[in-house]
C-alpha positions as CSV (number, residue, x, y, z in Angstrom):
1,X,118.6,72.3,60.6
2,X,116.0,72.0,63.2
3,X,115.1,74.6,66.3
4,X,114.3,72.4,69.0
5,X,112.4,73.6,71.8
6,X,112.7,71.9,75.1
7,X,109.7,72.0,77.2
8,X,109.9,70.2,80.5
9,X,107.0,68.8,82.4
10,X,108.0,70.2,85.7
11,X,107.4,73.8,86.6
12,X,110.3,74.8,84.8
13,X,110.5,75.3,81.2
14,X,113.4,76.4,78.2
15,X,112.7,79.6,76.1
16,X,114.9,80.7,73.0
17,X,116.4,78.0,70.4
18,X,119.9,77.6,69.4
19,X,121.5,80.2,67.7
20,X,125.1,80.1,66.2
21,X,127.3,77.1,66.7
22,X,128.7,75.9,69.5
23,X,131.8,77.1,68.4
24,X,130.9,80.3,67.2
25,X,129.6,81.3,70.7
26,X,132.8,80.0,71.9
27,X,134.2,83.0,69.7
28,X,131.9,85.1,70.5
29,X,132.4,85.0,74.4
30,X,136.0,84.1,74.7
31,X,138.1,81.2,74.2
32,X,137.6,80.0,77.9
33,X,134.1,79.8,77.6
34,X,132.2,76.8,78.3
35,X,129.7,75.4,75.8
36,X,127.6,72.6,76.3
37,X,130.0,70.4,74.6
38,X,132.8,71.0,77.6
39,X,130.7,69.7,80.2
40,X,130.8,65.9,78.4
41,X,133.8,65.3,80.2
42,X,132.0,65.5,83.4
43,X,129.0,63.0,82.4
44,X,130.8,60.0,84.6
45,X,131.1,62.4,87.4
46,X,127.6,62.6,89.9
47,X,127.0,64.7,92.8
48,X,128.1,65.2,95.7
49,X,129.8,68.2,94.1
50,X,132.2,70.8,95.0
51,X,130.9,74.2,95.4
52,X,131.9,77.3,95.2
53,X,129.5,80.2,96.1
54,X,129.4,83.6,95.4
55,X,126.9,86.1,96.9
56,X,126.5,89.0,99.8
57,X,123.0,89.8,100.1
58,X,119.6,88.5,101.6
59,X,118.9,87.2,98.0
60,X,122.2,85.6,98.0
61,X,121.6,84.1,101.8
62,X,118.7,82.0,100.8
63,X,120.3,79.8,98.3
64,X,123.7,79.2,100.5
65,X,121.7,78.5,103.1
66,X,120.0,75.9,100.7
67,X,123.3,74.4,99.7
68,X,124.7,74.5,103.7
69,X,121.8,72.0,104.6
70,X,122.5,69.7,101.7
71,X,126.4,69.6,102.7
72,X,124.9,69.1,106.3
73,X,122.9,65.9,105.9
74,X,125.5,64.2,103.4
75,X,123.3,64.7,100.6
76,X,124.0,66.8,96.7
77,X,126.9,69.1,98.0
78,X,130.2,67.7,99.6
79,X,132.5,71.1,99.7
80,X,131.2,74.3,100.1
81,X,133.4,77.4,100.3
82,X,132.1,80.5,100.1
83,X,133.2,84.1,98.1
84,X,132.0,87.4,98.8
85,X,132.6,91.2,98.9
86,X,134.3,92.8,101.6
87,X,132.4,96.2,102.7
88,X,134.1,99.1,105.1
89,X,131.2,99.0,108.2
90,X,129.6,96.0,108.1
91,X,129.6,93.0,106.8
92,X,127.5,91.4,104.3
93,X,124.5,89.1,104.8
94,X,126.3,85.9,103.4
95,X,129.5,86.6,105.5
96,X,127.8,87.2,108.9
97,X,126.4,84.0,108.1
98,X,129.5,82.2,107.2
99,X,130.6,83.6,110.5
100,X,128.0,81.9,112.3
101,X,128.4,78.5,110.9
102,X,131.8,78.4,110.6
103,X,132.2,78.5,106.6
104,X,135.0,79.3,104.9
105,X,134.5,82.7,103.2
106,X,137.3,83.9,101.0
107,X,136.9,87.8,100.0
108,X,136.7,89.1,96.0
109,X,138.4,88.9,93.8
110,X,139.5,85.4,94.2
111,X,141.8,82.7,91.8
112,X,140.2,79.8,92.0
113,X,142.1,76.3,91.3
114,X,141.7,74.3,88.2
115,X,139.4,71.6,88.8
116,X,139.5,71.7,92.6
117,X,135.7,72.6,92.2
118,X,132.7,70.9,90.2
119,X,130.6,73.8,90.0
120,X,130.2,77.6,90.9
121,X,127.2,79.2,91.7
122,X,126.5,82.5,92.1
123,X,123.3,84.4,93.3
124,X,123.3,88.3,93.6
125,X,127.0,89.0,93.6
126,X,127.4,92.2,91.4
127,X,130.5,91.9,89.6
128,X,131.1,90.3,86.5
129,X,133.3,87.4,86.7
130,X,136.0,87.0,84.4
131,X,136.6,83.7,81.9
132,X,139.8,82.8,84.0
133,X,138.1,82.2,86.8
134,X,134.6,80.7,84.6
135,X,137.4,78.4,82.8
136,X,138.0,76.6,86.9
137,X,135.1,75.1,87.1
138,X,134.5,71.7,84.8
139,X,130.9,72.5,84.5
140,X,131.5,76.4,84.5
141,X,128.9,78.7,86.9
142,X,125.0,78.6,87.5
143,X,123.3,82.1,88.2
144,X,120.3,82.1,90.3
145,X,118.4,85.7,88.5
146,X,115.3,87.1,90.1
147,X,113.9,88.1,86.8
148,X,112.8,86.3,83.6
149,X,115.6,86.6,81.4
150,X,116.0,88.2,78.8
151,X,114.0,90.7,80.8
152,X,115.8,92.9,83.4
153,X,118.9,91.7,83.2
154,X,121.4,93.6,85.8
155,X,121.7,94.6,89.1
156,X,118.2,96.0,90.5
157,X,115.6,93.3,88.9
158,X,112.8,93.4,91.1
159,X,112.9,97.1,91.6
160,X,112.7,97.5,87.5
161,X,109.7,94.8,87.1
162,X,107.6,96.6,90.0
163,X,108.4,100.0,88.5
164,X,107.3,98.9,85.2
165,X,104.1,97.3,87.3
166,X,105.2,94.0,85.5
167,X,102.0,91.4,86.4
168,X,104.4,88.7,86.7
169,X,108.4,87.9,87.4
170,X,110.4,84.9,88.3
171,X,113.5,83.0,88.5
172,X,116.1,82.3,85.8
173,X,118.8,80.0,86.0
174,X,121.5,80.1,83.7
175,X,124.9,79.3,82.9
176,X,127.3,82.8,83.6
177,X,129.1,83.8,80.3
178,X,132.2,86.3,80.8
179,X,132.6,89.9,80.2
180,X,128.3,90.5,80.1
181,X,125.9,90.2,83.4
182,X,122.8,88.0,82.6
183,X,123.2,86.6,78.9
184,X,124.0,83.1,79.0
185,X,122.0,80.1,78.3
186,X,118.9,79.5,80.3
187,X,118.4,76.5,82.3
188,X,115.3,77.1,83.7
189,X,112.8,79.4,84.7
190,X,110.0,79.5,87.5
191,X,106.9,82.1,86.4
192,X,106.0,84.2,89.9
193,X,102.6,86.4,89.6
194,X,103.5,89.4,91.4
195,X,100.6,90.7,93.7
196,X,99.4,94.1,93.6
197,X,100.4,95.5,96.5
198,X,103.8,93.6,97.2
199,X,107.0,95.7,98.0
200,X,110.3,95.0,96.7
201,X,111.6,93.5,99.7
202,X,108.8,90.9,100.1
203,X,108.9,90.3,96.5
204,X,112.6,89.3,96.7
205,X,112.5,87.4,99.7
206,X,109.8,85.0,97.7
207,X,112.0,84.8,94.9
208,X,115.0,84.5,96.7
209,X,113.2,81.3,98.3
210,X,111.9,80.2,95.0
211,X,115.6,80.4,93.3
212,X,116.9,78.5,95.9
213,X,114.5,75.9,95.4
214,X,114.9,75.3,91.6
215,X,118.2,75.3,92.2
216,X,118.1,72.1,94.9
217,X,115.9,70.9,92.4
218,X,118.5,70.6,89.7
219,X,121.3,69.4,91.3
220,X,120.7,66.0,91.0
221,X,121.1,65.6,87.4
222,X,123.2,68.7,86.9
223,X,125.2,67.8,84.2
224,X,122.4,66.8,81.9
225,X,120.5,70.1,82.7
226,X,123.8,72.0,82.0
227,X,124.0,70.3,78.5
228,X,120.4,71.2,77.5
229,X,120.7,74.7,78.4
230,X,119.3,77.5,75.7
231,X,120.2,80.4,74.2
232,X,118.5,83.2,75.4
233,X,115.8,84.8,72.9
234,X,117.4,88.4,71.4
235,X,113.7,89.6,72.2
236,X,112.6,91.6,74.6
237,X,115.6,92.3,76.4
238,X,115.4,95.3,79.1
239,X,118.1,96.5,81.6
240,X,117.7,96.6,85.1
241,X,120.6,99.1,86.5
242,X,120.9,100.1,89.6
243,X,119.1,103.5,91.4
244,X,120.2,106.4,93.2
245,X,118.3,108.9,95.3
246,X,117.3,110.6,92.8
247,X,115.3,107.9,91.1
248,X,112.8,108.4,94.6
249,X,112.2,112.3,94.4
250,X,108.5,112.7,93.5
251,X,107.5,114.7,90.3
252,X,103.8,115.8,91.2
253,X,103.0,117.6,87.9
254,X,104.8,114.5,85.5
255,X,103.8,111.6,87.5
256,X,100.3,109.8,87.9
257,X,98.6,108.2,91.3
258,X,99.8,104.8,89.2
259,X,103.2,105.8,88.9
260,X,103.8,107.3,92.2
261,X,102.2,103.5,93.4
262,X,104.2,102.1,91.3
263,X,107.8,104.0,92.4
264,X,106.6,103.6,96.5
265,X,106.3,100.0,95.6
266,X,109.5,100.0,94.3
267,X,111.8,102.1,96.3
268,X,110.2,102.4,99.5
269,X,111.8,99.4,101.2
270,X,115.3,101.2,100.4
271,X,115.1,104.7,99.2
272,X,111.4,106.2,100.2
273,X,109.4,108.5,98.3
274,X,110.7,112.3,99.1
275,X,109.6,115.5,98.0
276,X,110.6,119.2,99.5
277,X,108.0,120.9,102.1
278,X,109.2,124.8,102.2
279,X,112.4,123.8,100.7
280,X,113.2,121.1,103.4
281,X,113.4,117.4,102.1
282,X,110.7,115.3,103.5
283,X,110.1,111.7,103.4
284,X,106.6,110.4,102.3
285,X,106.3,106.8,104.1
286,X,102.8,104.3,104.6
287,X,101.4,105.1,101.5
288,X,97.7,104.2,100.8
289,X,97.5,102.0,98.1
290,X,94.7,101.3,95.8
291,X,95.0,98.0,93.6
292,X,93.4,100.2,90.7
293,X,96.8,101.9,90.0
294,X,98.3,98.8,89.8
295,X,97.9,97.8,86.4
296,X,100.2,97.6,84.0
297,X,99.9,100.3,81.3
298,X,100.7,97.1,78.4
299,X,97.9,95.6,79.7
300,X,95.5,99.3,79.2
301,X,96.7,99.2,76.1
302,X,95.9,96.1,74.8
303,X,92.4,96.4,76.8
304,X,91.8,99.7,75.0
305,X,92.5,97.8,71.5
306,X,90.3,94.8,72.5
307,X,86.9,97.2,73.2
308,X,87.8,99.0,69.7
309,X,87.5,95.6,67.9
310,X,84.8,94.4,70.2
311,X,82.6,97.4,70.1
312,X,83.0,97.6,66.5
313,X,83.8,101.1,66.4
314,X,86.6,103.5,68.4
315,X,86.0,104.2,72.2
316,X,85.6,107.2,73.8
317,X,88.8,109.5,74.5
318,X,89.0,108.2,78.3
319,X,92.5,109.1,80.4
320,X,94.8,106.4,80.8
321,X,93.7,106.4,84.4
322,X,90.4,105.6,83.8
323,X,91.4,102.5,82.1
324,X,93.8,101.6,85.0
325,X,90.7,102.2,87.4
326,X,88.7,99.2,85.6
327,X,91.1,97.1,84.1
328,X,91.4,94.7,87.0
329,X,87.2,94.1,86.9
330,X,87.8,93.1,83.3
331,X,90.6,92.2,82.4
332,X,90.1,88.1,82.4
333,X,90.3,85.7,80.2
334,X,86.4,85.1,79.1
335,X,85.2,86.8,76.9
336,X,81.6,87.5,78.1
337,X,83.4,89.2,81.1
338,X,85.2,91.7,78.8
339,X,81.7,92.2,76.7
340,X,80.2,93.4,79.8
341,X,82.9,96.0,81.2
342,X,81.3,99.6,80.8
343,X,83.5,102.3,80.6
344,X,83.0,104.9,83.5
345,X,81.7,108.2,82.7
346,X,82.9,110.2,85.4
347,X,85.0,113.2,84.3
348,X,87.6,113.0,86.9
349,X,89.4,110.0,87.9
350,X,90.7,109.6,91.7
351,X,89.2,112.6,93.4
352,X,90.2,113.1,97.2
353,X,86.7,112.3,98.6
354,X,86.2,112.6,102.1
355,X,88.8,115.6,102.6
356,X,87.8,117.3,106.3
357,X,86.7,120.7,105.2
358,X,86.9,121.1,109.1
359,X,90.7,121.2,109.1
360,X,90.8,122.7,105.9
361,X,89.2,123.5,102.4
362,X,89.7,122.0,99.7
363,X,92.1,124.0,97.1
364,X,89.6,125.3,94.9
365,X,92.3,124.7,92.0
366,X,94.5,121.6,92.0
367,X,97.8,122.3,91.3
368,X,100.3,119.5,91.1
369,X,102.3,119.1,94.6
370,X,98.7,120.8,96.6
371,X,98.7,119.3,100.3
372,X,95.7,119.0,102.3
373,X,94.9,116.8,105.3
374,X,92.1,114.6,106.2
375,X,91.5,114.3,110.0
376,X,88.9,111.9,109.6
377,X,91.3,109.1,107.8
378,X,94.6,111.1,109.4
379,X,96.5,111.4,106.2
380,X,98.1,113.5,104.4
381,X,96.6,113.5,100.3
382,X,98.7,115.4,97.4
383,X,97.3,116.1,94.0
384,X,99.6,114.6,91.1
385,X,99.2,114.7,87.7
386,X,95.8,112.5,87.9
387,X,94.4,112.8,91.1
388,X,95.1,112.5,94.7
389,X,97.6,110.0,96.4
390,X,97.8,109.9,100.6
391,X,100.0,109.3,103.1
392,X,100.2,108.3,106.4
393,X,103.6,109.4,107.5
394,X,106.5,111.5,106.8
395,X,110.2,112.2,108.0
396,X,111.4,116.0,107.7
397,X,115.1,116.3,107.5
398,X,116.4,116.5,111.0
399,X,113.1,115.2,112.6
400,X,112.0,111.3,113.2
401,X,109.0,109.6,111.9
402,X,106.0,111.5,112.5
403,X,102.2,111.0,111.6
404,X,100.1,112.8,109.4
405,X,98.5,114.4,112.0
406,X,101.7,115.5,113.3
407,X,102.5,116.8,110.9
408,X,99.6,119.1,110.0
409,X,99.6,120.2,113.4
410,X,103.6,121.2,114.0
411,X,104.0,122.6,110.9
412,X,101.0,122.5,107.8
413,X,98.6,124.5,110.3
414,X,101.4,127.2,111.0
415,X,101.6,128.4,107.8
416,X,99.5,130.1,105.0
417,X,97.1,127.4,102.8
418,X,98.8,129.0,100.0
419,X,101.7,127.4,100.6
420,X,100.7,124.1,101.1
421,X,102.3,122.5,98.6
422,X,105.3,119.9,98.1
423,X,107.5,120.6,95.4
């Protein structure tokens, strides 16, 4: 038996090979799922299809809009009705804009009519949807993922890949299978590099754009894309749940400058960075990035291993921060480049040059959580576990947004140096 591997031309491209039979996944997943062989009976049918969409957020937005314009000019999508999640307050981003252009916009959980659509596709929804309603649609349901699947499957993929300072991301499209988020068979997949000093909510917005795109771009020959779909690879799978307050809360003696980069990267669109000042919560917002503790730590190890074989010998005991400081200077594909990177000798990585000993001395010892303020640069620098990190503004509990200097004048100046500190 042979292990095809389809490679398309285009920017998208199949990963895994097939597994178990057809019928064997069947099984596996339920009687009502759809393999590749179930979708034949559509193969007369071409588009314009019958949609139906499920999503509520931003994420969602950009790929119904997508689909609304093609159902506008006549074009891929003839019906288009629209499911999503009813919240208490508000209401979500896909049904204010259902409101708007007068779509039809049914509420979860739904029964959907045999055969009265084509397709489903669903982009960001959050609940798993069950084989009855799979089973409805003749050519089943396309997810648009914001990761590259197997990797962060779940809710929260883009928070996961930029706490894990993942160098690159993308888009998955794949066929939904019932009763597990994210494990059907790929369709395609668009690679995004992810920059080093992008946020989460930039970062989805592009691949929100993105997913809509690849998905315009396979509608014309749906069925044939559906039919050549893959098995996702039983490697490298990672989980992506969602986070909670307390995944934002700042650990100053356990966490480095990278990972406290890495988490206000993350989070800070959504749940910012927060410590406790004098047992009050306090938010740490406009953090000072540094594209040096942006590195992923797979790729310090692997640049670590490289200069062992290269210098034909072991290297010298240097702190995982010292590698992250260089690895962007060196870390390229030639190979002269990487012969020439010297490993810096300097004892201490990320010192907090520059501090104003006019507003205040430098803490002779530098204990995890230690505040001090620079008035030159008006921010706010704490020591972690590696070195300084600063800030330009915070939000004590029961205040608004304040500056740094603010905040060294109302409240760091009125108390003893001692107990500048944020724990």
């Amino acid at each position: 038996m042979g292990w095809p591997i389809l490679q398309s031309l285009s920017k998208r491209y199949f990963q895994a090979s097939w597994g178990l039979p057809l019928a064997a996944v069947a099984r596996k997943f339920g009687s009502e799922y759809k393999s590749s062989e179930d979708i034949t009976d559509c193969n007369q049918k071409s588009h314009p299809w019958n949609v139906m969409f499920f999503g509520t957020d931003d994420f969602s937005l950009k790929s119904l809009e997508m689909l609304h314009m093609e159902q506008q000019r006549g074009g891929l999508i003839k019906r288009l009705d629209v499911v999503s999640v009813a919240l208490k307050k508000s209401l979500t981003a896909v049904q204010h804009y259902c409101q708007k252009e007068g779509l039809q916009v049914t509420d979860w959980p739904v029964t959907v009519p045999q055969r009265k659509y084509d397709v489903g596709i669903v982009a960001s929804f959050g609940h798993l949807i069950p084989a009855s309603v799979i089973s409805a649609f003749p050519m089943g349901i396309v997810n648009v993922h914001g990761s590259l699947l197997p990797r962060w499957r779940g809710a929260a993929p883009v928070i996961h890949a930029l706490l894990n300072q993942d160098q690159q991301t993308g888009i998955t499209l794949m066929r939904i299978a019932p009763f597990r988020f994210d494990v059907g068979h790929v369709i395609s997949k668009v690679v995004v590099p992810v920059e080093w000093n992008i946020k989460s909510r930039e970062l989805t917005a592009q691949l929100a754009e993105m997913g809509a795109q690849e998905l315009l771009s396979i509608l014309p020959n749906l069925p044939q894309h559906l039919r050549e779909a893959c098995p996702q690879s039983s490697e490298g799978v990672t989980k992506a749940p969602k986070v909670n307050e307390s995944a934002s809360r700042v650990w100053w003696d356990k966490w480095s400058c990278s990972d406290v980069q890495a988490h206000y990267r993350a989070l800070d669109d959504y749940i910012p960075l927060w410590s406790l000042w004098q047992e009050t919560p306090i938010k740490l917002r406009g953090m000072v990035m540094q594209k040096k503790w942006s590195s992923n730590k797979r790729d310090v190890e692997m640049l670590k291993e490289f200069l062992q074989i290269n210098r034909g010998g072991s290297v010298r005991e240097n702190t995982e921060s010292e590698f992250i400081d260089n690895v962007h200077n060196c870390y390229r594909s030639d190979s002269a480049a990487k012969n020439n990177f010297v490993v810096k000798n300097s004892t201490k990585a990320h010192l907090c040059d520059n501090i104003d000993t006019h507003s205040q001395k430098i803490v002779e010892r530098e204990v995890p959580g230690s505040v001090v303020y620079n008035r030159k640069a008006k921010e706010i620098r704490v020591y972690c576990r590696d070195g300084w990190v600063a800030f330009q503004h915070v939000v004590l509990k029961g205040r608004k947004l304040m500056t740094a200097q603010d905040f060294y004048n109302g409240f760091m100046s009125k108390v003893s140096k001692d107990l500048h500190r944020f724990t």
